[in-house]
N, C-alpha and C positions, 0 to 999 in steps of 0.2 A: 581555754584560749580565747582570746579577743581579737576582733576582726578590724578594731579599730574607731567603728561608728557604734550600733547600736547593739550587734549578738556576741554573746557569749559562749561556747562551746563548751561542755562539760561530758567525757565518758566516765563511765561507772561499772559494776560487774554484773551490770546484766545485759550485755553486752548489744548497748546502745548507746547512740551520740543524741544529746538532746542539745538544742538551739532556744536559747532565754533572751528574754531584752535586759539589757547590761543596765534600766535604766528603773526597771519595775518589776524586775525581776517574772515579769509575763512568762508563762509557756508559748513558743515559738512553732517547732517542729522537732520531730528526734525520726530516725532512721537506726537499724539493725544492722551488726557487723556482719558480715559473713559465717566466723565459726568462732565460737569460743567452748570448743568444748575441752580443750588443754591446755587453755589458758585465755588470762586476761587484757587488754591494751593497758600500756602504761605514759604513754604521753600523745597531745595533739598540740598542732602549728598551725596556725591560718599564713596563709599565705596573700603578698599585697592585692591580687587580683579577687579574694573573695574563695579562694581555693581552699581546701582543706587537709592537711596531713597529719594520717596517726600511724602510731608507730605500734604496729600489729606482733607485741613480742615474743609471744609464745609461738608465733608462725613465720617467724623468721624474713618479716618485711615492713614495708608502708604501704599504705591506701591511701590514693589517692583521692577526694571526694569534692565535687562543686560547692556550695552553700546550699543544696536543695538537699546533699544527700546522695544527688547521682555518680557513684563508683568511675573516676575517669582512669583511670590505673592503675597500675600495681609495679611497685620497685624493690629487688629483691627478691630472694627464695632463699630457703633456709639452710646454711652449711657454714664453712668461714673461708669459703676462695674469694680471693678479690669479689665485689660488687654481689657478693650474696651476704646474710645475715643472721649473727647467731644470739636470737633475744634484744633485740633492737630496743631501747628504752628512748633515749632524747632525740630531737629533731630540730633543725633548726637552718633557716633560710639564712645565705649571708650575702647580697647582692643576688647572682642568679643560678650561685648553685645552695645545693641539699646538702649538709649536714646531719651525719645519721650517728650516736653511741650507743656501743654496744657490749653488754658483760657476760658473765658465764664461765668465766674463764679464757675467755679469747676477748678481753678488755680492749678496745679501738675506738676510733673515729674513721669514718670513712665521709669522703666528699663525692656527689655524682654531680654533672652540670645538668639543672633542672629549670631553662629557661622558659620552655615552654608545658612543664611538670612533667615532660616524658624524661627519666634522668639514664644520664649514660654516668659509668664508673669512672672518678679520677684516677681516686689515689686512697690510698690509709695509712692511717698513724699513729702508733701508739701502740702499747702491747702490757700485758699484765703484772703487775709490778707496783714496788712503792716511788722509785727511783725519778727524777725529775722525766716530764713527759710519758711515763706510765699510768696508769689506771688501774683501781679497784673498785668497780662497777661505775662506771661513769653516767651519772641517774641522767643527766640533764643539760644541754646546750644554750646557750643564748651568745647575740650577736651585739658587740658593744660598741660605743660610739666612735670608739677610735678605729672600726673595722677590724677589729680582730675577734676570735672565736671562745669565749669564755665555757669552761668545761664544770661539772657539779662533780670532781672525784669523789665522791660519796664515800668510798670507806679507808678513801684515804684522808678523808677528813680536813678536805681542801680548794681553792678552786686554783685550777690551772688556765691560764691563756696563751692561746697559740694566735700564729699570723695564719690568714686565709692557705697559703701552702703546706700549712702543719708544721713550720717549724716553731719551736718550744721558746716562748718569752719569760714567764715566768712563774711562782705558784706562787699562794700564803695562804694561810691559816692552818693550826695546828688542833689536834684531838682536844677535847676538852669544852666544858661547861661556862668556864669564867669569861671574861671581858676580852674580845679580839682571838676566841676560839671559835672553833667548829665541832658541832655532834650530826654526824650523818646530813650533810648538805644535800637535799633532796630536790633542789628547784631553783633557779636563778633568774634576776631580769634586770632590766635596768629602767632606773625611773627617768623623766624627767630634766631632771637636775644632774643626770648622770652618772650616780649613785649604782654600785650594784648592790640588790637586790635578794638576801641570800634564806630560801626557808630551809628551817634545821629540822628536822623531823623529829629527833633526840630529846633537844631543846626546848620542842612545842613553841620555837618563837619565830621572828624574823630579824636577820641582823644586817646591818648597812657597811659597805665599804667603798673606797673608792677604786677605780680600775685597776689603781698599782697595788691597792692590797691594805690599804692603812684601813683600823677597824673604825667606822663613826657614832656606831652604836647600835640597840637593838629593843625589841618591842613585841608583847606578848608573853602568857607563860600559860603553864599546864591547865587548861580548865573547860567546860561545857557552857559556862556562861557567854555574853556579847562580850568582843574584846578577846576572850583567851582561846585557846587552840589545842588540839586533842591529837596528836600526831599528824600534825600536818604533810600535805605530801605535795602537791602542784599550787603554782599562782599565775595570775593573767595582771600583768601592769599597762 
């Protein structure tokens, strides 16, 4: 994750958050998660204030962290009643509340209002399934220019967008390798120019669309050299 100005965020499995200069790739600071002894974090969110949010999956929450590293909360505990969580993977800020998805078999979105990052429970949406506004692991969140909630259905092999209350706008893209597919959508963002954003982990590439879904193209393929990608899994735009 990117903070905007100069760090970068990166967790890994050995279960620590290191801080890089996005500019020289410097070592920064890293900090220690609390437990990983049953599992590993699978995504983190900088938030506009310099905040920090990872999605603690195997323990059924978020952590909440400053940019120093110092623990300011804790959202969630691990079960699937409203405003608990079962393997938390994406995160994602959209105005001033938390977006959190979560798979396992109990596939969702849940929203808390996290204005001041203490979050209280909205709402949840979504449930397991192929069916329009369902979910088959949903890896990844991001927030798109039009204000609406962009979803990584990952093994549904798609992205879905919903409005900030959960109700269901639209999905595209379909399984497969070729031109204007998806293999295992694992990470989303939107650039710039307003493009989303979409890494395929299947694919080893990265592939562009526009919000409503039209494919623009794509970039990358299977390799260890500069330029190609080895099962990619997260990206910071």
């Amino acid at each position: 994750a990117w903070d905007g100005k100069r760090t970068c965020y990166v967790i890994d499995k050995t279960d620590r958050v290191q801080a890089l200069d996005v500019e020289t790739g410097a070592f920064l600071r890293l900090w220690h998660l609390p437990d990983i002894r049953i599992g590993r974090p699978q995504r983190l969110h900088c938030a506009p204030d310099g905040g920090l949010y990872v999605a603690d999956t195997h323990y059924g929450r978020v952590l909440h962290y400053d940019a120093q590293g110092n623990l300011l909360g804790i959202i969630g505990s691990e079960g699937t009643a409203p405003g608990q969580m079962y393997w938390p993977t994406g995160i994602c800020l959209l105005g001033a509340d938390l977006f959190v998805s979560e798979y396992g078999g109990h596939d969702r979105v849940q929203r808390f209002a996290a204005p001041d990052g203490q979050a209280r429970f909205l709402q949840a949406f979504g449930s397991h399934g192929t069916e329009p506004g369902r979910f088959m692991r949903p890896q990844a969140l991001a927030a798109g220019p039009d204000g609406n909630l962009y979803v990584a259905d990952t093994a549904n092999h798609r992205i879905q967008a919903f409005r900030p209350d959960g109700a269901f706008l639209r999905a595209f893209g379909e399984a497969g390798q070729g031109r204007g597919k998806l293999d295992y959508p694992f990470d989303l963002g939107f650039d710039r120019k307003g493009r989303l954003v979409v890494v395929e982990n299947a694919t080893h590439r990265l592939s562009f669309w526009t919000p409503e879904g039209t494919w623009l193209g794509d970039l990358g393929s299977r390799g260890t050299r500069p330029g190609e990608l080895a099962d990619p899994w997260g990206m910071a735009i």
